[in-house]
Structures are given as structure tokens and as C-alpha cells.
KENU-232763 format. One record per residue: residue number from 0; x, y, z of N, C-alpha, C in turn; residue in one letter. Coordinates in Angstrom, 3 decimals. Layout:
! residues N
ATOM  num        nx        ny        nz       cax       cay       caz        cx        cy        cz  residu
ATOM  NUM         X         Y         Z         X         Y         Z         X         Y         Z       A
...
This chain:
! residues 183
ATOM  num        nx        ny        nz       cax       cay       caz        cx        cy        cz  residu
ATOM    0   -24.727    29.353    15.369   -25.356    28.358    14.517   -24.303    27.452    13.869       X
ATOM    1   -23.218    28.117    13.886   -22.244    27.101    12.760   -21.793    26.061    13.587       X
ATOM    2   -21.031    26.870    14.823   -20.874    25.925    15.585   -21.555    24.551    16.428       X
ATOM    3   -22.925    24.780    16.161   -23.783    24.116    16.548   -23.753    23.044    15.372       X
ATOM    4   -23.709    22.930    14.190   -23.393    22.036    13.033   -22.333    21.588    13.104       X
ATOM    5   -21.232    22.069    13.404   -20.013    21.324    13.322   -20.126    20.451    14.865       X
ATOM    6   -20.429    21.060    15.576   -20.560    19.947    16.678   -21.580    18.559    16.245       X
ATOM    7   -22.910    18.598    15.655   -23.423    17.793    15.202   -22.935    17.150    14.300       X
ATOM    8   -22.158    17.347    13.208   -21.277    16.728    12.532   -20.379    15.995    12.894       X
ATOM    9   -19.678    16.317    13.907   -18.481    15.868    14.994   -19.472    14.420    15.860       X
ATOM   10   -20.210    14.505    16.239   -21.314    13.499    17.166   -21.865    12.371    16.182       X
ATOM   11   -22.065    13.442    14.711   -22.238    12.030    13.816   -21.360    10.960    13.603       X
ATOM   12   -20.255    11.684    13.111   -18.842    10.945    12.784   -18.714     9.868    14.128       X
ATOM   13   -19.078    10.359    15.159   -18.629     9.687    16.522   -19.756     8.446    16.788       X
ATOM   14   -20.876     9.000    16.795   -21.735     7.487    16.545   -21.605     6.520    15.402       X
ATOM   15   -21.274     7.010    14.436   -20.916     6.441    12.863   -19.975     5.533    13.530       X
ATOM   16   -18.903     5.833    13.736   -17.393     5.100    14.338   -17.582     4.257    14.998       X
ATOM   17   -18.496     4.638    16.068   -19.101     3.867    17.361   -19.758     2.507    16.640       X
ATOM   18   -20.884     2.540    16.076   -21.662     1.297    15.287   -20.740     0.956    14.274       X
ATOM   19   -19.573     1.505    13.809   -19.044     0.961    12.635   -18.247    -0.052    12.813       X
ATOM   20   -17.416    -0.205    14.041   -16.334    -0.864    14.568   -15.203    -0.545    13.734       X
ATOM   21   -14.277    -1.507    14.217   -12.657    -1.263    14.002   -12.355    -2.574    12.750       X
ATOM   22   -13.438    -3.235    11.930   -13.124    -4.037    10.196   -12.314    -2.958     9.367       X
ATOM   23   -11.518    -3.492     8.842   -11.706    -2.060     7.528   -12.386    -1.743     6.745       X
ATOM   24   -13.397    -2.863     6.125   -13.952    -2.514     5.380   -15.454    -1.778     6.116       X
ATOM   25   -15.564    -1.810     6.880   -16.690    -1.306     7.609   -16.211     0.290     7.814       X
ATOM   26   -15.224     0.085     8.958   -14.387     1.562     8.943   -14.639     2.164     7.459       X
ATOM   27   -14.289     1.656     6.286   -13.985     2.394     4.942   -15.866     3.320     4.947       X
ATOM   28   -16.248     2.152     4.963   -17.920     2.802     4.501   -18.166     3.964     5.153       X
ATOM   29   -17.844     3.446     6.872   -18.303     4.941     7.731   -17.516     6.496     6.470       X
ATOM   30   -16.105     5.709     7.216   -15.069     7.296     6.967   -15.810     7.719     5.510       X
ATOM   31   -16.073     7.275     4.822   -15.947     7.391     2.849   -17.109     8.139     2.640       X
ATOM   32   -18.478     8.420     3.737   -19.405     8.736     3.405   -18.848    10.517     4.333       X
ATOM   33   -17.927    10.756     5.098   -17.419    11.954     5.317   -16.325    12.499     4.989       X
ATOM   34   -15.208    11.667     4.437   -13.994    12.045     3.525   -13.941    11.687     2.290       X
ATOM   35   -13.068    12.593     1.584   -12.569    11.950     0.203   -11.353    11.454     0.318       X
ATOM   36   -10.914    10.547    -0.516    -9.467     9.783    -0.538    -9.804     8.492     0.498       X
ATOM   37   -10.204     8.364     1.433   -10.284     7.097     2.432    -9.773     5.625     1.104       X
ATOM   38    -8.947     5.391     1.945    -8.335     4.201     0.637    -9.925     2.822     0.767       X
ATOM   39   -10.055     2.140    -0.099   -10.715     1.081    -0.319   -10.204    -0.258    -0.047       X
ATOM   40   -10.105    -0.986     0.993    -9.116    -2.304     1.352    -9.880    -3.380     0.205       X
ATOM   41   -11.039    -3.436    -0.582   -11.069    -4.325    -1.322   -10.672    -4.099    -2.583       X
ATOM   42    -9.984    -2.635    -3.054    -9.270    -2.135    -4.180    -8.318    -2.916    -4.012       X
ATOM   43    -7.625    -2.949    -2.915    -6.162    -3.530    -3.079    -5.908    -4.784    -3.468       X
ATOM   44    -7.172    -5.448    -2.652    -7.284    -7.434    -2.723    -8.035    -7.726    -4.065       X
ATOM   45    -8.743    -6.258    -4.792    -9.140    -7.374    -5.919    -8.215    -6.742    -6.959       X
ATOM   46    -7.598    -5.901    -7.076    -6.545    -5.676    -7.995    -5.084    -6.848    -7.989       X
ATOM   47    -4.832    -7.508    -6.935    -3.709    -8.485    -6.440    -4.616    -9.446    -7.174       X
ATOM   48    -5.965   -10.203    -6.710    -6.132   -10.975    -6.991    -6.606   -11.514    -8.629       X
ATOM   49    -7.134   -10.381    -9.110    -7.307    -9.976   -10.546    -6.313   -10.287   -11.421       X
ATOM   50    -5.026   -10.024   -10.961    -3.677   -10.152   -12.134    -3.158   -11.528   -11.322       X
ATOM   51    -3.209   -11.751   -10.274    -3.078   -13.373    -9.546    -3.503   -14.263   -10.224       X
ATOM   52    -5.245   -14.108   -10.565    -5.484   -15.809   -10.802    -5.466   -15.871   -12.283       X
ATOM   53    -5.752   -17.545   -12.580    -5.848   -18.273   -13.813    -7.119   -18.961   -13.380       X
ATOM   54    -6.371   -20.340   -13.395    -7.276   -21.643   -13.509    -8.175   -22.144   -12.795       X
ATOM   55    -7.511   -20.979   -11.234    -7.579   -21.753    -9.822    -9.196   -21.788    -9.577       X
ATOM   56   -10.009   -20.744   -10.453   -11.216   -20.836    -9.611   -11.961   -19.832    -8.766       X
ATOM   57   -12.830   -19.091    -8.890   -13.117   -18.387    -7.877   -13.696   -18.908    -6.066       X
ATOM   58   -13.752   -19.906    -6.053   -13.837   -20.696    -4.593   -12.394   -20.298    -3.794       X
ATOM   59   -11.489   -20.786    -4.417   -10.141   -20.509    -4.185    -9.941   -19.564    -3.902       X
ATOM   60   -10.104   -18.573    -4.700    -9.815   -17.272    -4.863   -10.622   -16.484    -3.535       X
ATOM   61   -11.544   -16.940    -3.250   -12.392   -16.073    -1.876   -11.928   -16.461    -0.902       X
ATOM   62   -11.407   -18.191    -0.668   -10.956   -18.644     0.392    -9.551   -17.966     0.630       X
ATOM   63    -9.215   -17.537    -0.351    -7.199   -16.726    -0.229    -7.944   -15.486     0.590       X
ATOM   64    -8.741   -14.834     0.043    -9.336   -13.796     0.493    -9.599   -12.807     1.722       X
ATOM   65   -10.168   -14.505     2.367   -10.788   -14.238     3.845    -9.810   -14.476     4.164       X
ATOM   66    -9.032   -15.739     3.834    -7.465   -15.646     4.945    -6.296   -14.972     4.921       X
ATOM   67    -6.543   -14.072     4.330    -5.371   -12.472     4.300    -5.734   -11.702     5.330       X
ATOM   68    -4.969   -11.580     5.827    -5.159    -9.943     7.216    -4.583    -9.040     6.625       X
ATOM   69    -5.457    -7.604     6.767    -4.711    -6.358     6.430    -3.786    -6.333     7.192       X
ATOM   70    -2.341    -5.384     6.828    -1.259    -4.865     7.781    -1.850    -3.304     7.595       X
ATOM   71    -1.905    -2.820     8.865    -1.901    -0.873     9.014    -1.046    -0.475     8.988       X
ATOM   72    -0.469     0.715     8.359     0.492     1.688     8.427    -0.065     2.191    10.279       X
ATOM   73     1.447     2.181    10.531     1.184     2.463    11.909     0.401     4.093    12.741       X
ATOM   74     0.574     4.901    11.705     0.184     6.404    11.826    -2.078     5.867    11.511       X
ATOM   75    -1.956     5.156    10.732    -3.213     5.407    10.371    -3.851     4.201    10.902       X
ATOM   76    -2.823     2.726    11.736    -3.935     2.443    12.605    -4.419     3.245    14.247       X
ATOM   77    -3.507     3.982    14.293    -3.554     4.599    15.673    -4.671     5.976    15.089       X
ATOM   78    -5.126     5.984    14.406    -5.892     7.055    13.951    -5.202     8.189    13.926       X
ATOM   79    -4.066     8.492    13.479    -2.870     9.627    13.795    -3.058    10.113    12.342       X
ATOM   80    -3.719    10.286    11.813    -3.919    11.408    10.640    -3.215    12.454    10.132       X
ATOM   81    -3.255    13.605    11.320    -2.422    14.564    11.326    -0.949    14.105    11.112       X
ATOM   82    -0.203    13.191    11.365     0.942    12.942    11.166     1.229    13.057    10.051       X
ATOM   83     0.490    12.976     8.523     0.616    12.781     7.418    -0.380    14.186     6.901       X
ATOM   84    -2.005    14.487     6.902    -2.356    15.083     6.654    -2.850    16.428     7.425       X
ATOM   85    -3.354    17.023     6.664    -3.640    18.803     7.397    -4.685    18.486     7.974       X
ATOM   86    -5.236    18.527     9.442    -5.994    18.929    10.541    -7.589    19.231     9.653       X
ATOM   87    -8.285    18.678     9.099    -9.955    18.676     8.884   -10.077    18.440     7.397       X
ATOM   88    -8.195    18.145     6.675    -8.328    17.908     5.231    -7.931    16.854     4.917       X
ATOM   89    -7.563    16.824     3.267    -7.513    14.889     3.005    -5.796    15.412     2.207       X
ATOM   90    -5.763    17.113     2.760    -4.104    17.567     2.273    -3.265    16.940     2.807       X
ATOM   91    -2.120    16.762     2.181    -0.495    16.141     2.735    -0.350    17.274     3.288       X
ATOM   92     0.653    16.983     4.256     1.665    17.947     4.852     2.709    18.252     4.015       X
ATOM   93     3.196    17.858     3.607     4.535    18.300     2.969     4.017    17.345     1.145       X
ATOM   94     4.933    17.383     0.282     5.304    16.384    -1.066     5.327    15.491    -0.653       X
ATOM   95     4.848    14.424    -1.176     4.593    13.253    -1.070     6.326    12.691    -1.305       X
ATOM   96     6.602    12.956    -1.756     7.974    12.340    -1.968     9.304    12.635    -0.819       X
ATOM   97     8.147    13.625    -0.026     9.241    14.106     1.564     8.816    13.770     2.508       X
ATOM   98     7.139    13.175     2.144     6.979    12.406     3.263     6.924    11.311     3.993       X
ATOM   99     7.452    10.307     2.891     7.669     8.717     3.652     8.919     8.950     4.312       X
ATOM  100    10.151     9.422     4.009    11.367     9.849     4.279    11.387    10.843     5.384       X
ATOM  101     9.912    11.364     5.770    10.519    11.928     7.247    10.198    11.009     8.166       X
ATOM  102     9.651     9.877     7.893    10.184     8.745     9.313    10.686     7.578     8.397       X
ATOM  103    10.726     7.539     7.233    11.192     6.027     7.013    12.502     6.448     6.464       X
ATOM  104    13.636     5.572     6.666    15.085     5.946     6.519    15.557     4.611     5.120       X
ATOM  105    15.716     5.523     4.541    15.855     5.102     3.054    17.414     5.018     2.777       X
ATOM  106    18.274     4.078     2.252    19.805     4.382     1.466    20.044     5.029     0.603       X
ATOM  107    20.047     5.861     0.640    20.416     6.615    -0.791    21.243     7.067    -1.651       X
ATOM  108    22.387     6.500    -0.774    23.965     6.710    -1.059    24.352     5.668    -1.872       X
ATOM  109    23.615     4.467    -2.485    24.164     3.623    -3.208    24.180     3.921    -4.415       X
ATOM  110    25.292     3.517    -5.328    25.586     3.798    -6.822    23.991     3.814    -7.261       X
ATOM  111    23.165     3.150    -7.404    22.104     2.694    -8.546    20.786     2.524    -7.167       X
ATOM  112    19.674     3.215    -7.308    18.456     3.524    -7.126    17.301     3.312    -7.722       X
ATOM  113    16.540     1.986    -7.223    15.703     2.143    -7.922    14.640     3.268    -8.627       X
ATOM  114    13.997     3.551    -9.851    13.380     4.342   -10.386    12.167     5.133    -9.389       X
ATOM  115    11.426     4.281    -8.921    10.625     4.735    -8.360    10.865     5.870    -7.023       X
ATOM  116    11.888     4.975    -6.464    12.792     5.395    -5.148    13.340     6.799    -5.390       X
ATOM  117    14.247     6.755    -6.079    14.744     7.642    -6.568    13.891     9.198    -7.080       X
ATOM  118    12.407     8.860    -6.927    11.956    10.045    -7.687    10.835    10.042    -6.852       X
ATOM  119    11.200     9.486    -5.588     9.619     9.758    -4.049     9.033     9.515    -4.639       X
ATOM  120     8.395     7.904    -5.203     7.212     7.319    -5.976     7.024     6.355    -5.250       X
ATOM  121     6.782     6.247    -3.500     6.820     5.334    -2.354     5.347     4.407    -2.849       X
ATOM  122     4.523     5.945    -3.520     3.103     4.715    -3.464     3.209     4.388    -4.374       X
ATOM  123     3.955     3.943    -5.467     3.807     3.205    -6.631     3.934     1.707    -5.920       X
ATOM  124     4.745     1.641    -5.257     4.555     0.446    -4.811     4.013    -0.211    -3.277       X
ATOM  125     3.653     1.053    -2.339     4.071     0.922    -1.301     1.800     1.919    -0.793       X
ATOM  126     1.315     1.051    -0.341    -0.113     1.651    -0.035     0.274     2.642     1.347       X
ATOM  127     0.099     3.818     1.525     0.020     4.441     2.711    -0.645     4.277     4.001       X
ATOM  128    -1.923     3.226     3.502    -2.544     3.147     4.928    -3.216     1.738     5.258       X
ATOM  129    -3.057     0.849     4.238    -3.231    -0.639     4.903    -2.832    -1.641     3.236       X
ATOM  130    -2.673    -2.856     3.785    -2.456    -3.224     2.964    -2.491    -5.164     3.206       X
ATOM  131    -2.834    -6.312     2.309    -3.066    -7.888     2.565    -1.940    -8.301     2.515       X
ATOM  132    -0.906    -7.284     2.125     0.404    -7.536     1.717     1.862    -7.067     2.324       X
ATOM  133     2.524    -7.712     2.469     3.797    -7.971     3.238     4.720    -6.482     2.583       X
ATOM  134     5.221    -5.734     3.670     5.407    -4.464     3.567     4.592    -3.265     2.879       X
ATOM  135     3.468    -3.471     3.273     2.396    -2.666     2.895     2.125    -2.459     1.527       X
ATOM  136     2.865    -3.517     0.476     2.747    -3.623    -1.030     1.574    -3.443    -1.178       X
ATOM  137     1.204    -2.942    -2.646    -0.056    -2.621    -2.948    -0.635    -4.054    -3.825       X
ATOM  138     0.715    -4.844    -4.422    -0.114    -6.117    -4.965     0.664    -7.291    -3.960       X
ATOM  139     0.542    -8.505    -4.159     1.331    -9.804    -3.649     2.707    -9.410    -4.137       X
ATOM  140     3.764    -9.827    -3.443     5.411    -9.807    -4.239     5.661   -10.921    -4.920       X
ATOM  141     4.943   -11.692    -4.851     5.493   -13.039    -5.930     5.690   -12.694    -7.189       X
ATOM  142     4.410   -11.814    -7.341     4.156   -11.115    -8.941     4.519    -9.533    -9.266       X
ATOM  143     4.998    -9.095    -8.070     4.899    -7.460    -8.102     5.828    -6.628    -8.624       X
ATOM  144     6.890    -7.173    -8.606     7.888    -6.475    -9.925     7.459    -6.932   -11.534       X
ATOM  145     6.821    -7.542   -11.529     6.708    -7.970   -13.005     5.100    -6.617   -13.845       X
ATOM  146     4.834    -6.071   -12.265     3.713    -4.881   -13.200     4.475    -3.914   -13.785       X
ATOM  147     5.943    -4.002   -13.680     6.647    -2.967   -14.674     7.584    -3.422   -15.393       X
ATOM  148     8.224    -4.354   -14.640     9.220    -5.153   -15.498     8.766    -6.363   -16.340       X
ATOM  149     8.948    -6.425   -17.720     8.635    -7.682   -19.043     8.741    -8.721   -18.108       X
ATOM  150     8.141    -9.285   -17.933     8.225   -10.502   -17.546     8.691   -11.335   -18.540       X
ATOM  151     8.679   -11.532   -20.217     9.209   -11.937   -21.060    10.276   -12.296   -20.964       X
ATOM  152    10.873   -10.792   -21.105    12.183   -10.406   -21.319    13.485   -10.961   -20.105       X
ATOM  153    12.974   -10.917   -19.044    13.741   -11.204   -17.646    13.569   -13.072   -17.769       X
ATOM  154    12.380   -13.599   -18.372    12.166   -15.271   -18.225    13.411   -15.432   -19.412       X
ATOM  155    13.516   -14.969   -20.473    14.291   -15.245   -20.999    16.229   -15.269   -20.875       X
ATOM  156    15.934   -14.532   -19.671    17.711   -14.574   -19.303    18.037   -15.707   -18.309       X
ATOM  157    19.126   -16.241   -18.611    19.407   -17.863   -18.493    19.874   -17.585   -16.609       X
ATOM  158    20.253   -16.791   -16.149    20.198   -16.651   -14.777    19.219   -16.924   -14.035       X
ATOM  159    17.875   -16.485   -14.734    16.560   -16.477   -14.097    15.828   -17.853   -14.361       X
ATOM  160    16.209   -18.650   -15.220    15.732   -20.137   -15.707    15.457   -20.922   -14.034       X
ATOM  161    14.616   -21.271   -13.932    14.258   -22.196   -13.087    14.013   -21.372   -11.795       X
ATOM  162    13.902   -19.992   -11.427    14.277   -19.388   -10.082    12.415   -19.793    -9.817       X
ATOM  163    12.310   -19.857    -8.666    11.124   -19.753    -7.971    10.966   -18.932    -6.612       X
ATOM  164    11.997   -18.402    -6.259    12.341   -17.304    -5.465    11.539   -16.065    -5.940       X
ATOM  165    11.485   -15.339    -4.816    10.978   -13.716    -5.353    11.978   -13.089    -6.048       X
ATOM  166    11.248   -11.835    -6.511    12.930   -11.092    -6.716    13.956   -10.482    -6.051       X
ATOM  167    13.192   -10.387    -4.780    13.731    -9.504    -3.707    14.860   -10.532    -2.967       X
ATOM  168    14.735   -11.663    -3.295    15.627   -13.013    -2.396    16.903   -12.371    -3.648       X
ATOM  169    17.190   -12.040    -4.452    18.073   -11.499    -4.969    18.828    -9.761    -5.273       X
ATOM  170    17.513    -9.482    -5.886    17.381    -7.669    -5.997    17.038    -6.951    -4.436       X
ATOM  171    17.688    -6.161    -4.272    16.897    -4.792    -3.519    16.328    -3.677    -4.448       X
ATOM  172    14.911    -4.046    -3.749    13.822    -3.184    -4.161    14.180    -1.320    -4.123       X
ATOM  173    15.051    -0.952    -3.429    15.479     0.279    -3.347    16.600     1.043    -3.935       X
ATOM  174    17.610     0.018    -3.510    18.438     0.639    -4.287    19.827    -0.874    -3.910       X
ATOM  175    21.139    -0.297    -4.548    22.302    -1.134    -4.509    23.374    -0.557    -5.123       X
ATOM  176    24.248    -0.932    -4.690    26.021    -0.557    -5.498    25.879    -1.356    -6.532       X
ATOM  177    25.419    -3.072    -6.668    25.616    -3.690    -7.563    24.328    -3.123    -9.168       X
ATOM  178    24.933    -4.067    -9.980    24.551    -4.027   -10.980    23.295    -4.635   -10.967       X
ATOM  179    21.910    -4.281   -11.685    20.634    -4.831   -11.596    20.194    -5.198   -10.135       X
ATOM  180    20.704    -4.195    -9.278    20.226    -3.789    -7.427    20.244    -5.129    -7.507       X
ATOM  181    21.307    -5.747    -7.753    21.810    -6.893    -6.354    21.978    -6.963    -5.846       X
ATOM  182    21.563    -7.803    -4.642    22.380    -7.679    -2.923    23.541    -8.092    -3.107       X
């Protein structure tokens, strides 16, 4: 009998998938109504776009919207699950902080590390399984160091006067020998 349920369960998931197609946000609905954790791709775009706008408008704001493409983490567009989690669970394999670092190759030998880096806090900045944003950031980078760093405080230092650059056209996000992870 059990097995007879888990096979029906297994056939659901499979027609579910089947009519759901390969959107994410469609994908999200199927997976979300049989897992927990399945990330939300419009969490990500309305949290970016939430601390993004002002003046511009919500017209604007939908048209940015539709013309963003998710990027997939490559394990979770290939449906490779297991690479990261336990075989029928929503468990990690290992600490989260050992597991971006068993395929992503990090510096770690430099004098000064960023905070996050330094303490396997990959998803503070970094979404595990899709993202509208350029290295799988969880917000836009124009604005994305400034959700921890004063933005005040940094406008006010006369180096930074006039920059319209990211921060990253200067800082490494990970780490550096220099002072304030300069390249």
C-alpha cells in the first residue's frame, strides 16, 4: 500500500511538472505545493525593486520587470538537487558555509576578507538557486552594498564624491590585501 502512494505521489509531481513548464514562476507554484523552502523568484524582484524605486512610477517599474531574465544556479537549473540537498529532503548536505566552497573557489589567503565571506554567509548576498541579478545577487548591485554599508557615511568621504561606478569597479566583494578590499 505505501508503495502504491509514493508511486502516485511520484506521477503527481510528474504530471504537475509536465503542465507546469520550465517559467519559474510557474515551476515555483508546482514545486511549493510539494516542498518546503522552493525559493520564490518574485521575492527576489520585488525586494530589489522595493528599495530601487522613487519617483519612477509603477509603469516603469513592471516594464524593468518583464525585461529581467532570471540567471539559474547551474545545479538547480539542471534539476541536480542532490548536489546540494539530501535525496527526498529540503536538508543541506553538509554547512552551508562548506557548501558553496565545495565547487566555488574562493581567495582566502588575502590579508582582509570580507565579513560575510569570511564567516560562509554566501547567501547573504548570493541567492542559491536563481536570481534577475548579475552573479546570482539577491538585490541589483548598483544599490547592493549599501543594504549594510551607511550609505551616509561612505557619500560623505571625498573619494567617493561624484563616483557613479559600482562598488565593485573599485572594491572586491570578497576579499583583498588592500585596505577597504581594494583591487
Amino acid at each position: 500500500m505505501k508503495k502504491r502512494a509514493v508511486t502516485a505521489i511520484f506521477i503527481s509531481i510528474l504530471i504537475a511538472s509536465f503542465f507546469g513548464g520550465c517559467e519559474a514562476r510557474t515551476r515555483y507554484r508546482v514545486l511549493s505545493i510539494f516542498f518546503d523552502g522552493v525559493p520564490n523568484p518574485d521575492r527576489v524582484v520585488a525586494s530589489a525593486q522595493k528599495k530601487r524605486t522613487g519617483s519612477r512610477g509603477a509603469e516603469a517599474d513592471a516594464n524593468e520587470k518583464r525585461s529581467k531574465q532570471f540567471t539559474e544556479h547551474g545545479p538547480y537549473a539542471a534539476k541536480l538537487c542532490e548536489g546540494c540537498h539530501q535525496r527526498g529532503t529540503n536538508k543541506l548536505l553538509m554547512p552551508i558555509e562548506s557548501l558553496c566552497l565545495y565547487c566555488h573557489t574562493v581567495a582566502m589567503d588575502k590579508k582582509r576578507i570580507h565579513g560575510p565571506v569570511a564567516s560562509g554567509g554566501c547567501k547573504v548576498c548570493h541567492d542559491a538557486h536563481s536570481s534577475p541579478n548579475r552573479f546570482l545577487l539577491v538585490s541589483d548591485s548598483q544599490e547592493f552594498c549599501l543594504y549594510c554599508h551607511d550609505k551616509n557615511e561612505i557619500s560623505t568621504r571625498e573619494v567617493h564624491q561624484g563616483v557613479t561606478e559600482e562598488c565593485t569597479a573599485c572594491h572586491d566583494a570578497h576579499g583583498s590585501d588592500n585596505e577597504f578590499l581594494l583591487r
